[in-house]
C-alpha positions as CSV (number, residue, x, y, z in Angstrom):
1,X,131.9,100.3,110.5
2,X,133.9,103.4,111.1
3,X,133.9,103.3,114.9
4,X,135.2,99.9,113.8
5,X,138.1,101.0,111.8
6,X,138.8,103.6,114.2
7,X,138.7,101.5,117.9
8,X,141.0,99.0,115.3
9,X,143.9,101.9,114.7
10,X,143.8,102.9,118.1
11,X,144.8,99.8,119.4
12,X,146.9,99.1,116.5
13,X,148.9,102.5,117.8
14,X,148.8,101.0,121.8
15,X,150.5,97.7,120.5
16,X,152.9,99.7,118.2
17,X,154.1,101.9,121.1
18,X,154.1,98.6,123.8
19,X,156.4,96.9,121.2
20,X,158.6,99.9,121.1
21,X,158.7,100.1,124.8
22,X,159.3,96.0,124.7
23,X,162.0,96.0,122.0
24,X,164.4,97.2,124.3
25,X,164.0,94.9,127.1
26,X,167.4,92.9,128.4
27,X,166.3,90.4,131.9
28,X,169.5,90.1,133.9
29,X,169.3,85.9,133.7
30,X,167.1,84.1,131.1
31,X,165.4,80.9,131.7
32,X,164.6,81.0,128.0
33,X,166.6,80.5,125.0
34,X,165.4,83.2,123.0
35,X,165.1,85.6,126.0
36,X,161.9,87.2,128.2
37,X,161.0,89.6,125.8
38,X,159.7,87.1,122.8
39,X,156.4,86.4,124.1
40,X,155.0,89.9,124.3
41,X,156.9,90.5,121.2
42,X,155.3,87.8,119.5
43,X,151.6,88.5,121.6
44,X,151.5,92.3,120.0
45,X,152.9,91.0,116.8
46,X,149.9,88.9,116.6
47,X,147.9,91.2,117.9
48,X,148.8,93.7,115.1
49,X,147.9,91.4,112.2
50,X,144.5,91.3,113.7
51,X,144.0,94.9,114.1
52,X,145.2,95.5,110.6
53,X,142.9,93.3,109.1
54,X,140.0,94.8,110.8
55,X,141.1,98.0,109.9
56,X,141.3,97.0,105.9
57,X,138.7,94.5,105.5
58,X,136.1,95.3,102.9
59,X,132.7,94.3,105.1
60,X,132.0,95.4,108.6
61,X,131.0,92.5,111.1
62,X,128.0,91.5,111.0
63,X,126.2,90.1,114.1
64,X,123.8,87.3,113.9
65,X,120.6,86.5,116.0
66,X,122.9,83.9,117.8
67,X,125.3,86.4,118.9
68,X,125.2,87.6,122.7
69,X,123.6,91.0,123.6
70,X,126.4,93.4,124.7
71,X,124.1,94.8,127.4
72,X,124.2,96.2,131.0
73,X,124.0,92.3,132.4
74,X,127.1,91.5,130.4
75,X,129.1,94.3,130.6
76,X,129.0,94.4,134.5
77,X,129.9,90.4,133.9
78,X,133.1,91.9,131.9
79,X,134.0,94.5,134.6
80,X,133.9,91.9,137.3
81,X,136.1,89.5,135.6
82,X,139.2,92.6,134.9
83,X,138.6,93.5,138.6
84,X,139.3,89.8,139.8
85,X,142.4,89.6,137.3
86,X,143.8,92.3,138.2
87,X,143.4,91.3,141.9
88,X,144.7,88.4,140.7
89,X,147.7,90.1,139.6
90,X,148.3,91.8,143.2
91,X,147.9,89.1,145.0
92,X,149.9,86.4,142.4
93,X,153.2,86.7,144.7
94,X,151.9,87.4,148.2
95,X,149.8,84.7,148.6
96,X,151.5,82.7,145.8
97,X,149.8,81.1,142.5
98,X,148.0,78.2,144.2
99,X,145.8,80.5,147.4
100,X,145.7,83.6,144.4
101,X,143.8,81.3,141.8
102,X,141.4,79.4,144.1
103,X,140.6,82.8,145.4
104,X,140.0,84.3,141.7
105,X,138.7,81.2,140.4
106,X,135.9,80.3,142.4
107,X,134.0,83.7,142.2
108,X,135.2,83.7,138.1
109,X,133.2,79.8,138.4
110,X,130.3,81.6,140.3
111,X,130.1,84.8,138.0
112,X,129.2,82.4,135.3
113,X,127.1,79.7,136.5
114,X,128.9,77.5,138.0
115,X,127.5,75.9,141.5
116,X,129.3,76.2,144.8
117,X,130.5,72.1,145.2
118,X,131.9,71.7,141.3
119,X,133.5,75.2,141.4
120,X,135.3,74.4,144.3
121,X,136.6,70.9,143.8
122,X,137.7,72.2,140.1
123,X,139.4,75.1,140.9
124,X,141.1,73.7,143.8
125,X,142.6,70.7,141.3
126,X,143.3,73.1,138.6
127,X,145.3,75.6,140.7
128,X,147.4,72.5,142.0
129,X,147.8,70.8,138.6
130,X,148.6,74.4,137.0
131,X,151.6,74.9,139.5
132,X,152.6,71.3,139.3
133,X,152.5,71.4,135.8
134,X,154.3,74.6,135.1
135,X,157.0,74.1,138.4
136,X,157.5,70.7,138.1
137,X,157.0,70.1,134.2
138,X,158.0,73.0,132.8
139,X,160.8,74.3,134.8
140,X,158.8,77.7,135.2
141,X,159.2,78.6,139.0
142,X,155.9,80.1,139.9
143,X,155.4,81.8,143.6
144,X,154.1,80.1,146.5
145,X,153.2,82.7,148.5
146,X,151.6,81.9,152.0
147,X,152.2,78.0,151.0
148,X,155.9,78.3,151.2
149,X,156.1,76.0,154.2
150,X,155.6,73.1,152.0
151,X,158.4,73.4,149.9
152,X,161.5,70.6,150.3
């Protein structure tokens, strides 16, 4: 319960001292009505009210027979996944958002199960539909890296 309380007010400071670093943030255009720095705003915001309630609530968490083992199996499962996001993250405008995800996606599919055929064939439609639906829908431009060629 303490290690709780503690790993809780730690983080509670890291998202104090992100929003203070955030607060001050002015984009030189906006695509947003109420401005780029909203969302991370709002995201540590959030993120505070958790980490305040698990600092103050009265019963520590109690895990049930249901609950997954944290052990060596899923923790290496965990590591895997931050490396591929954050090789997600170098290679998001390089190779643009559609090559980026299928690359990230399928081994993310194949980390957890999923077989070779369906993680393919998903991926590759989700990446598409993603960048359709975010360029195309939602007005949010989104890199295309190494598919540039096909643009207009």
């Amino acid at each position: 319960m303490l290690l709780q309380r503690i790993f809780a007010s730690v983080l509670l400071l890291v998202c104090i001292g992100l929003a203070l670093m955030a607060w001050p943030y002015q984009a030189a255009f906006s695509y947003e009505p109420v401005g780029p720095r909203a969302f991370p705003l709002l995201m540590l915001g959030l993120m505070g009210m958790g980490l305040l309630y698990m600092i103050f609530r009265p019963a520590p968490i109690v895990h049930s027979e249901d609950d997954p083992q944290l052990d060596r199996e899923t923790l290496i499962k965990i590591g895997i996944c931050v490396v591929l996001l954050l090789v997600f993250a170098g290679t998001f405008e390089p190779l643009g958002f559609i090559v980026s995800s299928i690359l990230i996606g399928i081994p993310m599919a194949r980390l957890y199960g999923g077989r070779w055929l369906p993680s393919v064939v998903i991926i590759s439609l989700m990446s598409i539909g993603l960048y359709l639906l975010f360029d195309r829908v939602m007005d949010v431009p989104l890199p295309l890296g190494l598919l540039d060629v096909l643009e207009n």
